[in-house]
Each structure stands twice: as C-alpha cells, then as structure tokens.
N, C-alpha and C positions, 0 to 999 in steps of 0.2 A: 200443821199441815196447811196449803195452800189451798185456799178451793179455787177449784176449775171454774168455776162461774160466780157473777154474779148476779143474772137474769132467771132467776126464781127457779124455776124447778126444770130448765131446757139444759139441752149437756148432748153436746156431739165429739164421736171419738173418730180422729183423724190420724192418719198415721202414712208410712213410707214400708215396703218390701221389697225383696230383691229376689227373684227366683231366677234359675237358668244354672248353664254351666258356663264356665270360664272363654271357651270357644265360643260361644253365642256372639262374644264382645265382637267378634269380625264378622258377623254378621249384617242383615239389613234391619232385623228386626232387634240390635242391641238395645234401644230404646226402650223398649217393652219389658227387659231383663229385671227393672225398676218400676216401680208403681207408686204413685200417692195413692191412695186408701179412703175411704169413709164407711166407717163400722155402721151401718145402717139400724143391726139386731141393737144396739145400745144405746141409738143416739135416738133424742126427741123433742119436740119443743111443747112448751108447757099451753094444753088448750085451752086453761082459764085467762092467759094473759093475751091477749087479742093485742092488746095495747101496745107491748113489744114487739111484739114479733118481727117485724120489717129490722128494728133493733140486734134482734137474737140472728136473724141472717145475714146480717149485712156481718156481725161478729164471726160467723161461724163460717163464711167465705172468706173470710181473712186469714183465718187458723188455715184454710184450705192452700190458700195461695202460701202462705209460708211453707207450707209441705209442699207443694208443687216446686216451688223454688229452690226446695233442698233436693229433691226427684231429679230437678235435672242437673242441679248441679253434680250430680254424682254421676249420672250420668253421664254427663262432660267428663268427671274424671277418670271414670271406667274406660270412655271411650278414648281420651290421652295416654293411659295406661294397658293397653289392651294387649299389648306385644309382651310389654314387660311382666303384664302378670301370668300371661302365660309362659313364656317362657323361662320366666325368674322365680313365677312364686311372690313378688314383689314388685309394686307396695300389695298386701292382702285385703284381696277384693270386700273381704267381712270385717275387717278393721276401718276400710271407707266407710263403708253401710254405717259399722255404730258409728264416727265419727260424724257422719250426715244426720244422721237420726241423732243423735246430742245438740247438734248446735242448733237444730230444728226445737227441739224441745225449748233449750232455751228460750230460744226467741219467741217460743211464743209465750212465755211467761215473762220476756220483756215487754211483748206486744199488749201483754193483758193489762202491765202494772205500768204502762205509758198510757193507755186511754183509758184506762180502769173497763176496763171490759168492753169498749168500745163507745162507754158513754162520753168521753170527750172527743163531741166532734170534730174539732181543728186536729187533734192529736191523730184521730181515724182517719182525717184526709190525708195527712201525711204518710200514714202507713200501706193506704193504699196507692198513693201514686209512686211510694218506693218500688212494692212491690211489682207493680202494672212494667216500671222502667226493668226492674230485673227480667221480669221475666220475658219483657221482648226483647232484650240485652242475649239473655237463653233458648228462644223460639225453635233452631237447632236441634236443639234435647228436648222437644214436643212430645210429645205420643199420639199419632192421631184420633182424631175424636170417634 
C-alpha cells in the first residue's frame, strides 16, 4: 500500500463532489453543482514537528490545487455538455465526476512520487507553476470565493 504521506504524522483529506440536478447545468449557479472539498474532521498537521510545517502546507495546497483543477475542469465539461445531457441522457453526468475524480487521484500520487512529497524543491516549483497556469487557463469554472 502507498502511504499518503511522508511528513510524519500530518495527513489532509481532499476531495471533489458534485450535488445538484441535471437542469442546474443551465443555470447561473452550474458552477457550484461541483465542489473541491477539504475534510477538515480528518485532516491535521503534526504539533511536534514545528520544523515542517511551512513544508506540510505548502504540500497540502498542492493536493488542493490539483483538486481544484479537476473541479473545474469538469465543470467546463458539464457546462459543454449541458444540453446533451439533458436531453440525451449523454455523455453521464456521474461517469464525468468518477472520471474527474480518477485522474485527480492519480495525479496526485504522480505529484507525491515526483517531489517525493513535496521535499524536492525544484520538482515542487514546477508543480506549482503548472498548476497556477491551469487554473488561470480555467478561471471561467471559478466558484466564487
């Protein structure tokens, strides 16, 4: 099995949801239909290690932003699909969600085993100026703050 970390005993759970009905999509607020997540009740960073921590969050806003990334991108395709899957049935709205939420997953255990948890710095700049270009590439599929 993989472990989730490797900064000592801190562990935050991130994730993507999708509430709403299918009509929502032609809405103002289809945006919102989609959520990235942060499990608060689970997550925690370790109060012995002072030493990391700047470390453990700069890690754990990455995990973030890749979920955020996958959030809108699905959103983009709910909202390109909005017609069709109301009135077709297809492509299915819950077949998007788990394929966004997969490739979300992966990547973050791409993300983890390119900078090893975010301890290679050079590797973590890169990860974050990807990400920073996606998602103002995505700004669109925001949700406001």
């Amino acid at each position: 099995m993989r472990p989730q970390n490797n900064l000592n005993q801190s562990f935050a759970f991130f994730g993507i949801r999708m509430q709403g009905l299918n009509m929502d999509l032609l809405g103002k607020g289809a945006n919102h239909m989609v959520q990235n997540f942060f499990q608060h009740s689970v997550s925690y960073l370790d109060p012995a290690d002072t030493l990391h921590t700047a470390l453990e969050l700069r890690y754990m806003q990455t995990q973030w932003d890749i979920y955020e990334v996958a959030a809108r991108r699905l959103r983009q395709q709910l909202r390109a699909s909005a017609k069709r899957i109301i009135l077709l049935g297809k492509p299915d709205a819950n077949e998007l969600f788990q394929t966004a939420y997969d490739e979300a997953n992966k990547r973050v255990i791409q993300y983890a085993d390119e900078t090893k948890y975010g301890l290679f710095l050079d590797k973590q700049l890169e990860w974050e100026r990807q990400l920073a270009s996606e998602l103002t590439v995505l700004a669109d599929f925001a949700t406001a703050k």
